[in-house]
C-alpha positions in Angstrom: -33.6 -21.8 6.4 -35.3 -20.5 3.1 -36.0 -17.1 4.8 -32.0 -16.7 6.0 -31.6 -17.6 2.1 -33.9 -14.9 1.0 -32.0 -12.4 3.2 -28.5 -13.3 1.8 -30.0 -13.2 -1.4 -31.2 -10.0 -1.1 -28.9 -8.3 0.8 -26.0 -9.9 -1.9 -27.6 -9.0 -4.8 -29.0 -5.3 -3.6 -25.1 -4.5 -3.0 -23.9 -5.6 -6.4 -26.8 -4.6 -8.5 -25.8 -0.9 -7.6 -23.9 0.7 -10.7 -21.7 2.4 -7.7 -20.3 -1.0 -6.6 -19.0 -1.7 -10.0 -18.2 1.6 -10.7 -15.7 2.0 -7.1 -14.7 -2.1 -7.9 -13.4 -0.9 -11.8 -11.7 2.5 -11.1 -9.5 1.7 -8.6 -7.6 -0.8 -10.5 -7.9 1.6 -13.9 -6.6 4.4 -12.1 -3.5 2.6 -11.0 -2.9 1.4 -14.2 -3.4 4.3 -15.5 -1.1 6.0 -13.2 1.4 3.4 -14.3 1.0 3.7 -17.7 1.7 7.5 -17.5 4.5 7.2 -15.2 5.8 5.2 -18.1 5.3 6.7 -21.2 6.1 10.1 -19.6 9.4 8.8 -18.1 9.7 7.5 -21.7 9.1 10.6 -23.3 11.3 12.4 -20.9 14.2 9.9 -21.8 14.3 9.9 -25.0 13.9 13.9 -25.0 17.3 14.0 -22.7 18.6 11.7 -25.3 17.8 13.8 -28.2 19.1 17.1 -26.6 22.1 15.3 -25.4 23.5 14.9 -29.2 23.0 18.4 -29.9 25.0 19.2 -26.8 27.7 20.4 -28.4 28.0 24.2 -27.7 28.8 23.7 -24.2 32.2 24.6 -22.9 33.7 22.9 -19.5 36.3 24.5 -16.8 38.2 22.2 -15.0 40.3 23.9 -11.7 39.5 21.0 -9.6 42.2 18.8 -11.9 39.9 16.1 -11.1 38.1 16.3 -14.5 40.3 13.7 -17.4 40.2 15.0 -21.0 40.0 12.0 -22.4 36.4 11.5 -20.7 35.4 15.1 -22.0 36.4 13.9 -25.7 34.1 11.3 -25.5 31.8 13.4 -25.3 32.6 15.5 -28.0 33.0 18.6 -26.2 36.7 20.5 -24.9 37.8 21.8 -22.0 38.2 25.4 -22.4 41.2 27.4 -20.4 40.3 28.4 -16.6 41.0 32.0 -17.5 38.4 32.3 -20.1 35.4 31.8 -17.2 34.1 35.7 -17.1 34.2 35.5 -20.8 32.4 32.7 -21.4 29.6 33.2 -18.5 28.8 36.2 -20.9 28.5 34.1 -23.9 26.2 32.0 -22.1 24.4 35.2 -20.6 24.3 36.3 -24.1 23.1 33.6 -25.8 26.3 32.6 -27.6 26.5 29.4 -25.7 24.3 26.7 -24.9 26.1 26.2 -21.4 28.9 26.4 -19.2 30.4 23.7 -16.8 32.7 24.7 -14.2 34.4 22.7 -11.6 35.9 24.3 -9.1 38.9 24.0 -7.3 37.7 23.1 -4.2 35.6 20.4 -6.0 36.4 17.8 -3.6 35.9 19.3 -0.4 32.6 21.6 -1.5 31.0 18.6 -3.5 29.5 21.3 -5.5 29.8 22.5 -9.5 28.2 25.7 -11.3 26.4 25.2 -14.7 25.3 28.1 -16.0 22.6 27.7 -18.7 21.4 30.4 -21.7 17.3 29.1 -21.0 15.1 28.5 -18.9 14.0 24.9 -20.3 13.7 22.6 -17.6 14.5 19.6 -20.1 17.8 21.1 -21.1 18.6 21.8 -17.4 18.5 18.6 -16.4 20.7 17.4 -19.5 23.1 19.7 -19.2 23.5 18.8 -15.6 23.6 15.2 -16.1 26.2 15.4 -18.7 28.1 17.8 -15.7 27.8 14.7 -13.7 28.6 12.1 -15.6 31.8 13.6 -16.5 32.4 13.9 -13.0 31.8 10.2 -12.1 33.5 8.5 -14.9 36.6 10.8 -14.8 36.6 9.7 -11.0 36.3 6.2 -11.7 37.9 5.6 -14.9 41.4 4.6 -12.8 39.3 1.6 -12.0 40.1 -0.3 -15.1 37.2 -1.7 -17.4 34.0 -0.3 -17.7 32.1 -3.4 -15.7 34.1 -2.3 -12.6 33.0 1.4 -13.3 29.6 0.5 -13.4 30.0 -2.0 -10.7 31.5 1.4 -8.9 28.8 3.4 -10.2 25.6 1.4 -9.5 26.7 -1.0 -7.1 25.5 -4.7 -6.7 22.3 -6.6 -5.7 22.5 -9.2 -2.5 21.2 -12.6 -2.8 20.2 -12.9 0.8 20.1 -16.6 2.3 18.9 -16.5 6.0 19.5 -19.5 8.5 17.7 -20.4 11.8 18.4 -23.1 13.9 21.1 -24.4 11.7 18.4 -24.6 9.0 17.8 -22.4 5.8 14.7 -20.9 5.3 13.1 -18.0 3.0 13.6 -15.2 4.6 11.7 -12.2 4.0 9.7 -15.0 1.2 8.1 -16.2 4.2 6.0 -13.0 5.1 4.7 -13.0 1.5 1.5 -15.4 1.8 0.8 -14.3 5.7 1.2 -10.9 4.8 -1.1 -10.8 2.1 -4.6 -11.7 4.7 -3.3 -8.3 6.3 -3.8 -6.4 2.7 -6.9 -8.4 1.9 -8.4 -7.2 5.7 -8.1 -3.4 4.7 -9.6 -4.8 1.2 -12.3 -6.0 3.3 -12.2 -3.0 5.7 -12.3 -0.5 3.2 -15.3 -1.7 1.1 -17.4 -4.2 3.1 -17.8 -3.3 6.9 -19.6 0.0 5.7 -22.3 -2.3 4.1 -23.3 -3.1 7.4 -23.5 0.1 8.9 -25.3 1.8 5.8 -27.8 -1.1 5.2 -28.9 -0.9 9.0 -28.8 2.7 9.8 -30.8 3.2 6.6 -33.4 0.8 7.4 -33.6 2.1 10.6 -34.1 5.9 9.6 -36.8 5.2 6.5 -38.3 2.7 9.1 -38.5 -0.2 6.7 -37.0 -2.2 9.5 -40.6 -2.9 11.7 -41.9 -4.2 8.3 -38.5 -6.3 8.0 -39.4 -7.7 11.3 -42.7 -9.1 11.0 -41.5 -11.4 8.3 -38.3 -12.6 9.9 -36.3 -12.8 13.4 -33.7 -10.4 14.2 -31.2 -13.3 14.7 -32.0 -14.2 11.5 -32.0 -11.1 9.7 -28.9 -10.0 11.3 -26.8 -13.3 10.4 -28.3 -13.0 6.8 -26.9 -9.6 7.0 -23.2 -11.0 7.9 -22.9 -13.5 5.2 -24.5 -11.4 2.4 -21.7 -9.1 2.9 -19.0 -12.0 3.4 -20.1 -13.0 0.2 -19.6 -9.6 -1.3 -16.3 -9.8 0.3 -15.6 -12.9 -1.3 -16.7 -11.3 -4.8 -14.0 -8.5 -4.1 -11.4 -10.7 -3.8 -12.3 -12.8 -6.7 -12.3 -10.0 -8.8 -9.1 -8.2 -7.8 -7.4 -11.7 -7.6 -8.5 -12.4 -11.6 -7.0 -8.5 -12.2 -3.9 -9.3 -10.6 -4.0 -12.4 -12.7 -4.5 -10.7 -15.7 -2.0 -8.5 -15.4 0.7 -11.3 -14.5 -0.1 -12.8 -17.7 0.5 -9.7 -19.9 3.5 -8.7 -18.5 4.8 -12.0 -19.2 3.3 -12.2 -22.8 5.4 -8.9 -23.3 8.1 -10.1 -21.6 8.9 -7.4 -18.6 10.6 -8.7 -16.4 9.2 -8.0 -12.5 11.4 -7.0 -10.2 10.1 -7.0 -6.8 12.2 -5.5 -3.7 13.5 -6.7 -0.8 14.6 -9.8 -2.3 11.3 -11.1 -2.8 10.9 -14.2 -5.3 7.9 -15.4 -5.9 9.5 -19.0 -6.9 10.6 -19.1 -3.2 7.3 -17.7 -1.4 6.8 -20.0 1.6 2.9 -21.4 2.1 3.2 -22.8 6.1 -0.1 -24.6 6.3 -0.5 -23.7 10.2 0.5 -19.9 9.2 -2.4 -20.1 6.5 -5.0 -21.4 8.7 -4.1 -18.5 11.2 -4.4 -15.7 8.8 -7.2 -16.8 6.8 -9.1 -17.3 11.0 -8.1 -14.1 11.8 -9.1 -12.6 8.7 -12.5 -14.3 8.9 -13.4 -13.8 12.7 -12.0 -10.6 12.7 -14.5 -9.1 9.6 -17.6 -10.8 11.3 -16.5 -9.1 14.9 -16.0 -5.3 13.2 -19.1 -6.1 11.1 -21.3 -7.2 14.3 -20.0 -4.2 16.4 -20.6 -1.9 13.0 -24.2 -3.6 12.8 -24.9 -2.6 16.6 -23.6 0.8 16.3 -26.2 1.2 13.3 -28.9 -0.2 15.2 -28.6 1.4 18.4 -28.0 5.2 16.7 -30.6 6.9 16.0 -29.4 8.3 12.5 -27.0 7.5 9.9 -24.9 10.2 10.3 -25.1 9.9 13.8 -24.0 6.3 13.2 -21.1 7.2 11.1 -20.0 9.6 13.7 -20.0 6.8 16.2 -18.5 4.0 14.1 -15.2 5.8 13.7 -13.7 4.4 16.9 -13.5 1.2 15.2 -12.2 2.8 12.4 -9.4 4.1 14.4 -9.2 0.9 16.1 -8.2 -0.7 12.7 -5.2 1.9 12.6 -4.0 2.1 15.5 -1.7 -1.1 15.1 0.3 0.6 12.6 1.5 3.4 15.7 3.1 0.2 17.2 4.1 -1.5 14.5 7.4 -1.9 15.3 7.0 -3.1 19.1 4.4 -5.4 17.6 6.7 -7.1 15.0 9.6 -7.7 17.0 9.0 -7.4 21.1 6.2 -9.8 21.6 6.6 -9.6 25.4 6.0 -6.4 25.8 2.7 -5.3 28.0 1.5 -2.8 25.1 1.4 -5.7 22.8 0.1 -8.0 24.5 -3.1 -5.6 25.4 -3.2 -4.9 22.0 -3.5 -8.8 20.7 -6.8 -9.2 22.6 -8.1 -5.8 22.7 -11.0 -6.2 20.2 -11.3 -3.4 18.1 -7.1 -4.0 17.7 -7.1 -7.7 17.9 -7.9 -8.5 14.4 -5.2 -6.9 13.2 -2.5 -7.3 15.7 -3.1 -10.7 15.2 -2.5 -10.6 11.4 0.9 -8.7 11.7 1.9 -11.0 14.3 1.1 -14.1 12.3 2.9 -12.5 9.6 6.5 -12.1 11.6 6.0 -15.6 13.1 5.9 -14.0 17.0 2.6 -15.2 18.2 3.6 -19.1 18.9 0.6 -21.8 18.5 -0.4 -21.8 21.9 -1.1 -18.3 21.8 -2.2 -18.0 18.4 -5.3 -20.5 19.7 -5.5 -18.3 22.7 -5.9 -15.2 20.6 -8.2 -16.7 18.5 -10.4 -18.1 21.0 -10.7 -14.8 22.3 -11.4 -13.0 19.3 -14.5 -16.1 18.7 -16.0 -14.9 22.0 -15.5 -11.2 21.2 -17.3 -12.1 17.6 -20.2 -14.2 18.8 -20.8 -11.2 21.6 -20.4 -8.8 18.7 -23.3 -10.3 17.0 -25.4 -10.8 19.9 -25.2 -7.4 20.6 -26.1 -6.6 17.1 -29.5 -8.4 17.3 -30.3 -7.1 20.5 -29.8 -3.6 19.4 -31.5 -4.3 15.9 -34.6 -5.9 18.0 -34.8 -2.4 20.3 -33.7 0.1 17.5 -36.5 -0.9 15.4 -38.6 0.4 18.5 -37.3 3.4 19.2 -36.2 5.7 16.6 -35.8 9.2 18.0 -33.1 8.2 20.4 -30.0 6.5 21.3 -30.8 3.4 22.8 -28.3 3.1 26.0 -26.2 0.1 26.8 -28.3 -0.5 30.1 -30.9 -1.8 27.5 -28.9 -3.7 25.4 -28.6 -6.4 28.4 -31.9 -6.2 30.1 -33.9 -9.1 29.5 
């Protein structure tokens, strides 16, 4: 037991000792918050530029031969509409310099959908004020028959749909009860994208400096390789720790300031629904499904002879991981179909089929313990497989080790 300790230990802290770990761990979330940030403050910027040009909008004339345009509206806005047979004149003032801008709806406004606006620079800001003034002439002279200026925005904009969805004469949450199952589907491709490569890198590496026959003499494959595993579970645990106190983090301080979140699809969080059954599925999935990829990654790094050749072979599973997604929809609502099913015990698919399925409630307990079952087998034989080929690969380094070897006693 104390050597399997030593190896986790090892293996744990030789992953998040390196500077890179941190270094990948801390950028991503900065770079999206940085990407945020900017988004912001340039949208911001960008506003309140519109704004600023919009008040000094004033030499800008408007042609109306559409009759659709009311002078009331173009008032407001402190500009005049200007006679239809002063057009040429006017394009030349524009052309000229005179004028800021012209606006001209045309006659067959309602049937084309199209106006001109002809501007005097080539300033993208002013462009895009001018023709948002065009248009929000357009809108609220077409809408201002409406009455009051809630129903014009109501017209405008539209309204939001509080969605209540029944089964079985029961309520229940909707698209809020995908939230928690959905998320062990993220936190796989978490897992997928910064864990499973542990395994292959830490082996093939090993393998190709041949620090592995020294490795060997002070512990058995069985127990180096399951060492291996639940080092990098626990780095996988670290990862989610660490995004889950970001994500924390950044709850808080949008509350603190008082933004309010506004999440699509009619998601509330207040409603998310935590199925205990559900849970256990995902988070089995989840588990069983790392430890299978990371067995099968582990082989592939024992049995190649080099790490790039390893990485060249690994990539099936890689692709395995995404090839769900081409079936997505089949997956998430036509359970009985044959391509599914394949898919739900297929291993390199399984994992994640699985997930998705769990997540759309179409997998049923019966087959849910079925599936998982399966994928238990799939994993143990993933890591037997592993030691076998760690045990061989540390004795032959120049080649390939074949798959007629791997189970020959």
């Amino acid at each position: 037991m104390s050597k399997l300790q030593t190896v986790i230990r090892h293996e744990y802290l030789t992953i998040v000792r390196q500077p890179s770990f941190w270094i990948l761990m801390t950028a991503i979330p900065v770079l999206i918050g940085a990407v945020i940030a900017l988004s912001f403050f340039g949208n911001q910027s960008s506003v309140a530029r519109i704004e600023e040009l919009s008040k000094d909008l004033k030499n800008v004339s408007i042609i109306d031969d559409s009759g659709l345009i009311n002078k009331k509206v173009v008032e407001a806005s402190g500009l005049t509409l200007s006679p239809t047979d002063q057009t040429a004149t006017l394009r030349e003032q524009v052309q000229h310099n005179e004028k800021e801008a012209l606006i001209v709806f045309p006659s067959n406004l309602a049937s084309a959908r199209t106006y001109q606006v002809y501007l005097s620079t080539n300033d993208l800001t002013r462009s895009s004020t001018v023709t948002a003034l065009g248009e929000n002439i357009l809108k609220t002279s077409l809408f201002l028959p409406l009455g009051s200026a809630e129903i014009i925005a109501l017209a405008q904009n539209g309204a939001s749909a509080t969605l209540t969805v029944y089964e079985d004469g029961k309520e229940t949450g909707g698209i809020n009860e995908y939230i928690a199952p959905g998320l062990f589907v993220v936190l796989f491709y978490i897992i997928f994208a910064f864990s499973i490569s542990y395994m292959l890198t830490s082996v093939s590496e090993e393998k190709e400096n041949r620090s592995m026959e020294m490795v060997l003499t002070y512990v058995k494959p069985r127990t180096l390789i399951i060492g291996k595993l639940l080092a990098v579970s626990l780095v996988t645990l670290t990862q989610i720790m660490f995004f889950a106190l970001l994500a924390l983090i950044a709850l808080l301080v949008l509350r603190q300031t008082g933004n309010a979140i506004g999440l699509p699809l009619g998601i509330d969080i207040s409603k998310i629904v935590f199925d205990p059954m559900t849970i256990f599925f995902g988070a089995a999935f989840l588990i069983v499904g790392f430890l299978m990829y990371a067995g099968f990654m582990t082989a592939t790094a024992a049995a190649a002879p080099s790490t790039k050749e390893a990485n060249s072979f690994s990539s099936i599973f890689f692709i395995g991981a995404f090839i769900p997604f081409y079936f997505i929809t089949a997956i998430a609502t036509d359970p009985e179909n044959p391509i599914v099913n394949f898919l739900t015990y297929f291993p390199i698919t399984s994992p994640v089929v699985n997930l998705i399925r769990n997540t759309v409630d179409n997998l049923g307990p019966l087959q849910s313990w079925i599936s998982l079952i399966v994928m238990i087998g799939f994993m143990l034989l993933s890591i037997l497989i592993a030691v076998r080929a760690f045990k061989l690969g540390a004795l032959e380094f120049n080649q390939t080790i074949k798959l007629s070897k791997l189970f020959k006693r």
